[in-house]
C-alpha positions as CSV (number, residue, x, y, z in Angstrom):
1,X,-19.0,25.2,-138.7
2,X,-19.2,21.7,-139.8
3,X,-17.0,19.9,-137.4
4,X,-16.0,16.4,-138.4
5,X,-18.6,14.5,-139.7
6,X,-16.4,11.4,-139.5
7,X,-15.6,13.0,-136.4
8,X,-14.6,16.7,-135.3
9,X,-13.9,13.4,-137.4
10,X,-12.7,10.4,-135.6
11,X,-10.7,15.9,-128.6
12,X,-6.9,17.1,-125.6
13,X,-3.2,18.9,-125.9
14,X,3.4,20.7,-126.4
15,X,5.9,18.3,-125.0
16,X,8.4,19.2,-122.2
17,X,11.8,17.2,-121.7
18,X,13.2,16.2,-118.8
19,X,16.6,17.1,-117.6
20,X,19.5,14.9,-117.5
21,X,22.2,14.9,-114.8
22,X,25.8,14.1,-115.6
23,X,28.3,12.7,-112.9
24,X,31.8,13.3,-112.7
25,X,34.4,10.6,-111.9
26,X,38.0,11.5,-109.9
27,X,41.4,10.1,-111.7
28,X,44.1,8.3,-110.3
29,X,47.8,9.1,-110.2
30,X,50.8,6.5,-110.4
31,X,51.7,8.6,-107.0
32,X,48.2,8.0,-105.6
33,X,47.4,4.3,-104.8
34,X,43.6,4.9,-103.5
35,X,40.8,3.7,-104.9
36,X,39.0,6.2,-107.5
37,X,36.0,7.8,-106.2
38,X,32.4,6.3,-107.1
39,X,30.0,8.7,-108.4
40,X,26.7,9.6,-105.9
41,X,24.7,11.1,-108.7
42,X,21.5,10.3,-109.0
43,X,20.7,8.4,-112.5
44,X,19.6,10.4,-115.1
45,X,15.7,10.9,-115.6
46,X,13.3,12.3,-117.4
47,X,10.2,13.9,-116.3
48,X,6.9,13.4,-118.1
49,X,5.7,15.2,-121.3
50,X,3.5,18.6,-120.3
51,X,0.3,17.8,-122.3
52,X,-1.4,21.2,-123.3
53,X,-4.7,21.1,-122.8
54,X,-8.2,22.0,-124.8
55,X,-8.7,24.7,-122.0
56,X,-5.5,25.7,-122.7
57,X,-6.2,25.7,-126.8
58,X,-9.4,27.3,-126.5
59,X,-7.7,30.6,-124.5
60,X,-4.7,30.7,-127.1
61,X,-7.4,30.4,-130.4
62,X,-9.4,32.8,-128.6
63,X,-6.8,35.4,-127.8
64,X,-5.5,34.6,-131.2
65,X,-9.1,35.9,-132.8
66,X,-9.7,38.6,-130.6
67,X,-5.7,40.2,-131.7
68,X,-7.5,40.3,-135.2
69,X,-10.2,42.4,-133.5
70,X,-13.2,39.7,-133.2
71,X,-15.6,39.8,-130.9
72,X,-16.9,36.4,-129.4
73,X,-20.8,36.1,-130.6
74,X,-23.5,34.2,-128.5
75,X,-22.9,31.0,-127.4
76,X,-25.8,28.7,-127.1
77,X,-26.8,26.2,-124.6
78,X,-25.4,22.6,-125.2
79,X,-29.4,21.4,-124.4
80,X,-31.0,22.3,-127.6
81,X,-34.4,21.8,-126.6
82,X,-35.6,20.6,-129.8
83,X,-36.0,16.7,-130.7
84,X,-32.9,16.8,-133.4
85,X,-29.9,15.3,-132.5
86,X,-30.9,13.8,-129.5
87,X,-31.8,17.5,-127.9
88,X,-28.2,18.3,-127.9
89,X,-26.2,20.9,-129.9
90,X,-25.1,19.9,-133.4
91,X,-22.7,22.3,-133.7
92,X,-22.0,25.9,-134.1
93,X,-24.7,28.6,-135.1
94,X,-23.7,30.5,-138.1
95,X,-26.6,33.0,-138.1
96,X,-25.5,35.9,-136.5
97,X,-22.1,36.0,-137.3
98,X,-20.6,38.9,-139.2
99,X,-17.1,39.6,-140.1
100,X,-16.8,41.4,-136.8
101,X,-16.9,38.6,-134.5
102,X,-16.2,34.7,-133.9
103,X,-18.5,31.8,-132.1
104,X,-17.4,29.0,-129.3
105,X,-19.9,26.8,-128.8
106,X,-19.9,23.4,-127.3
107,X,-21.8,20.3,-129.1
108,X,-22.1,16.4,-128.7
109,X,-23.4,14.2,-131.6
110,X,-25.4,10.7,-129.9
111,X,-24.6,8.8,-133.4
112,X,-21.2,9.1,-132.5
113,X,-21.4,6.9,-129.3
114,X,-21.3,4.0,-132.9
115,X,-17.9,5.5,-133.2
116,X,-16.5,5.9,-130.1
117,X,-13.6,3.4,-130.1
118,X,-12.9,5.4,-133.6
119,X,-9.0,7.5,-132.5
120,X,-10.3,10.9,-131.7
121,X,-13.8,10.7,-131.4
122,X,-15.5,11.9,-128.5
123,X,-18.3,12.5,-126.8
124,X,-18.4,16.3,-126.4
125,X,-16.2,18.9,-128.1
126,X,-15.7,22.4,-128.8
127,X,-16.3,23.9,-132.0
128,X,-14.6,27.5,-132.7
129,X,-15.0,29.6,-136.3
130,X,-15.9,32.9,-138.1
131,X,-18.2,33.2,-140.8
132,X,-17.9,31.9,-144.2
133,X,-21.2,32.8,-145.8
134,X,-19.5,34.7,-148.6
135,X,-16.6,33.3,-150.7
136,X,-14.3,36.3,-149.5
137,X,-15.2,34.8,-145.8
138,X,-14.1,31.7,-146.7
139,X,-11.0,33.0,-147.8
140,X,-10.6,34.9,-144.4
141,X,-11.2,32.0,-142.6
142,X,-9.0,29.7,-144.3
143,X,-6.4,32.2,-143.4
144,X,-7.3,32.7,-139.8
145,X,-7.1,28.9,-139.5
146,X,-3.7,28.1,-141.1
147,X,-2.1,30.9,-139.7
148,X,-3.2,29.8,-136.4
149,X,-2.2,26.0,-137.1
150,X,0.7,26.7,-138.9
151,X,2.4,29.9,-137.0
152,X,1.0,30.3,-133.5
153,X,0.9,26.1,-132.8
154,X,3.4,25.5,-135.3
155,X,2.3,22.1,-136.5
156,X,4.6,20.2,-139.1
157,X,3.2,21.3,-142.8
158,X,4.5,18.2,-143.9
159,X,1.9,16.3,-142.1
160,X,-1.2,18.6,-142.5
161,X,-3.8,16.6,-145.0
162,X,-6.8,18.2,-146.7
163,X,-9.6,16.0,-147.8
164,X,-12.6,17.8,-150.1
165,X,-13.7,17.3,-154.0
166,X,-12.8,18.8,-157.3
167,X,-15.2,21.6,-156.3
168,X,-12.8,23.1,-153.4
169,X,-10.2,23.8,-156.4
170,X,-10.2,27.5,-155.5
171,X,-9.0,26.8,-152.7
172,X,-5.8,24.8,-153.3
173,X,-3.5,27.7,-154.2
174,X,-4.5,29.1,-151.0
175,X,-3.7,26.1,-148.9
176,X,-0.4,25.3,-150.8
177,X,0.9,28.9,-149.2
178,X,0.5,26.8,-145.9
179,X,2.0,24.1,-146.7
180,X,-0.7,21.9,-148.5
181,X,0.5,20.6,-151.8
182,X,-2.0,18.9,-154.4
183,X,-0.5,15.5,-153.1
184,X,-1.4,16.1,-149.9
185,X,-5.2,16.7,-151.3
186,X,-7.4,13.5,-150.7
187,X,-10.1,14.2,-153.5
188,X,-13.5,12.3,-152.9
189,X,-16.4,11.9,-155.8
190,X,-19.1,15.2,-155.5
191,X,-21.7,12.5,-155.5
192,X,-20.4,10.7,-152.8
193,X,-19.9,13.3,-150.4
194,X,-22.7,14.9,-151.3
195,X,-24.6,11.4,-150.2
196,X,-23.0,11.4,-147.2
197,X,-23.7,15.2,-146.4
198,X,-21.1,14.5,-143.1
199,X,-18.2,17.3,-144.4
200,X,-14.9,16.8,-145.8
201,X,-16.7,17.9,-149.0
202,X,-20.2,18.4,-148.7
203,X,-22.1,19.6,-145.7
204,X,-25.5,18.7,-145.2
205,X,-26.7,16.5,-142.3
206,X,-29.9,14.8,-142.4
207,X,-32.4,16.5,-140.3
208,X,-30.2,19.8,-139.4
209,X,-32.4,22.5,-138.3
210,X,-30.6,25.0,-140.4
211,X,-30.7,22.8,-143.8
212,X,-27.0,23.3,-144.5
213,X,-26.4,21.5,-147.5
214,X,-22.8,23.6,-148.8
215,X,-19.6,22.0,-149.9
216,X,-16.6,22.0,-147.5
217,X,-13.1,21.1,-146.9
218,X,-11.4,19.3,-144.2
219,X,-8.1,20.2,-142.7
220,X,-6.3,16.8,-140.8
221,X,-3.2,16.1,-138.9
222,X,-1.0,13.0,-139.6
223,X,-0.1,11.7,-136.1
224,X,3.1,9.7,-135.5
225,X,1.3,6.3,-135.3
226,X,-0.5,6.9,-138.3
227,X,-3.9,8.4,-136.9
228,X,-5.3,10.7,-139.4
229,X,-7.2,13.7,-137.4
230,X,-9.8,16.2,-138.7
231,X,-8.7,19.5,-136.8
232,X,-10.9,21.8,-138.9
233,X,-13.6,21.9,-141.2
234,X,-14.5,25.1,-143.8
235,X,-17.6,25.4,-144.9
236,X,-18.2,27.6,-147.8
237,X,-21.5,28.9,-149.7
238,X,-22.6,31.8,-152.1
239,X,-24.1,34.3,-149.7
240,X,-27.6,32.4,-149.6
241,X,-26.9,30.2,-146.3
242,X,-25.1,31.1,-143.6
243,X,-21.7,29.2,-142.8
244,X,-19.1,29.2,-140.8
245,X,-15.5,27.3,-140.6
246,X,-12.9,26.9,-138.2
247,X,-11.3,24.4,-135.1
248,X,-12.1,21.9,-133.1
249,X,-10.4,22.8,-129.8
250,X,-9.7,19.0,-128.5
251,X,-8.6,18.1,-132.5
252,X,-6.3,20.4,-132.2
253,X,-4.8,19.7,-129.0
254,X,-4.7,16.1,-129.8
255,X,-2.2,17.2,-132.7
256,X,0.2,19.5,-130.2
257,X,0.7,16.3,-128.2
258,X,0.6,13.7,-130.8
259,X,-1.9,11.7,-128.9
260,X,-5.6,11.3,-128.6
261,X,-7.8,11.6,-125.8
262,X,-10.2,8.4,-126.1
263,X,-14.2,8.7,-125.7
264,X,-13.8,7.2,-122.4
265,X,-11.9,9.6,-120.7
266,X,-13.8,12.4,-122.1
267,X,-17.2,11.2,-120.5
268,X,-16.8,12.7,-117.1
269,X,-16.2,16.3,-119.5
270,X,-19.6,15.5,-121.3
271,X,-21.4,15.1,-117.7
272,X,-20.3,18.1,-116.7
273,X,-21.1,19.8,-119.6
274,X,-24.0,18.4,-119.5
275,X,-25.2,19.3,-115.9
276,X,-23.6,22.7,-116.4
277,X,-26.4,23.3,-119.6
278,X,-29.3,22.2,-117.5
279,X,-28.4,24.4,-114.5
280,X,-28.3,27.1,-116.8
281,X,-31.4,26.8,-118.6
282,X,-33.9,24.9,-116.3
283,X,-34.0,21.7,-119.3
284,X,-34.0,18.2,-118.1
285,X,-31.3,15.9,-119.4
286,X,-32.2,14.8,-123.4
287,X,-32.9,11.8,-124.8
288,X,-29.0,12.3,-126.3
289,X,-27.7,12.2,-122.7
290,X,-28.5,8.9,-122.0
291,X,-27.6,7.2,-125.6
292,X,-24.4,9.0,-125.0
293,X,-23.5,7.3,-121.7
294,X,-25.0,3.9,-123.2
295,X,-27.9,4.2,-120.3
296,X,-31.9,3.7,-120.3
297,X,-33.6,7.0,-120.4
298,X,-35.4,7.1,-117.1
């Protein structure tokens, strides 16, 4: 899945309310000449907002898919072991995904650490989707996804954005169903996004292992102070190259909570990750580790 390329654009979690207490003050009587009673009660206060978070996203998409009878596919390690990308995992791999089952996979882009005071951007994120080799699967996919968005998270339609070229078209009836009208359809040139091969309308990153180079669309979240997220990117193709389209867990979770989770706070998650990838498979820590966490390679 082509997570955002302006970043998976540009990470973690729904709001509870506090309760408030109400005090009750005793009358006087012309009879009674005491003084009324003061109330005792405790001012009123309000506890902090619940954040949900990407763990907690990831569990509810994943029981989501798996109700629709997927199966979760292979995921692989975030340590690549190949020189692209900084040895890290681009993002999701399409390959052996059939209609019958979904991918999680965890990924980390080092060109991003250019980006990381961009709202939303961060340093390691989860990537979740089903196949959309075919043009049916992109169909089914887009479905999946703004049921999910829409129903089960229930985020405001009137704020969902959807940025692509003229060549998504197809698709627009679709997303109108959901919400998405033509004004809320940010068309870019083909030739640009196909120069800049990032997403949000064409989907080919320099160097990619799997030379994706497919056209796309991007689903975003307006955020109350004016932050424009990517939560989800379909990619789509002609049954030659296999795609695949769906969420970015922290995106999303960043949109229940109308707040985003900065690149700093997200680096202890990406050491983790990290250290959890080489115990697993033996690898020393990339090249990508280090330009992540802004260090000297040892």
């Amino acid at each position: 899945m082509a997570t955002s390329r302006r970043q998976f654009i540009t990470g973690t979690a729904g709001i509870g309310l506090g309760a408030v207490a109400v005090a009750a003050v005793a009358a006087c009587t012309k009879e009674d000449t005491a003084a009324p009673a003061t109330s005792t009660s405790a001012p009123p206060t309000t506890k902090p907002p619940k954040l949900i978070t990407a763990a907690e996203t990831q569990a509810e998409f994943e029981g989501y898919l798996q109700q629709k009878g997927l199966t979760e596919a292979p995921t692989q390690p975030l340590i690549s072991g190949i020189e692209f990308n900084g040895g890290l995992r681009y993002d999701d791999d399409p390959s052996t995904l059939t209609n019958a089952n979904y991918v999680k996979q965890i990924a980390a882009r080092p060109e991003d650490v250019e980006k990381k005071d961009n709202p939303g951007t961060l340093p390691v994120f989860t990537v979740m989707g089903v196949s959309t080799t075919t043009p049916e699967q992109a169909v089914v996919a887009t479905d999946l996804v703004m049921t999910y968005l829409t129903g089960t998270v229930g985020l405001d339609m009137d704020r969902l954005r959807v940025t692509t070229t003229d060549r998504s078209a197809q698709f627009f009836p679709q997303l109108d169903k959901y919400g998405i009208s033509t004004e809320q359809i940010t068309l870019r040139p083909w030739d640009e996004a196909v120069k800049d091969g990032s997403g949000s309308g064409f989907f080919a990153p320099a160097g990619h292992p799997g030379n994706p180079a497919v056209p796309s669309f991007s689903i975003e979240y307006m955020l109350s102070s004016g932050v424009r997220l990517e939560l989800a990117e379909i990619t789509y193709g002609d049954g030659t190259v296999p795609t695949a389209g769906g969420i970015g867990v922290e995106r999303v979770s960043m949109a229940r909570n109308d707040l985003v989770t900065s690149w700093g706070d997200s680096l202890p998650a990406f050491k983790t990750a990290v250290e959890d990838s080489v115990t697993a498979t033996g690898a020393a820590r990339p090249a990508g580790y280090y330009t992540i966490l802004e260090q000297k390679q040892p």
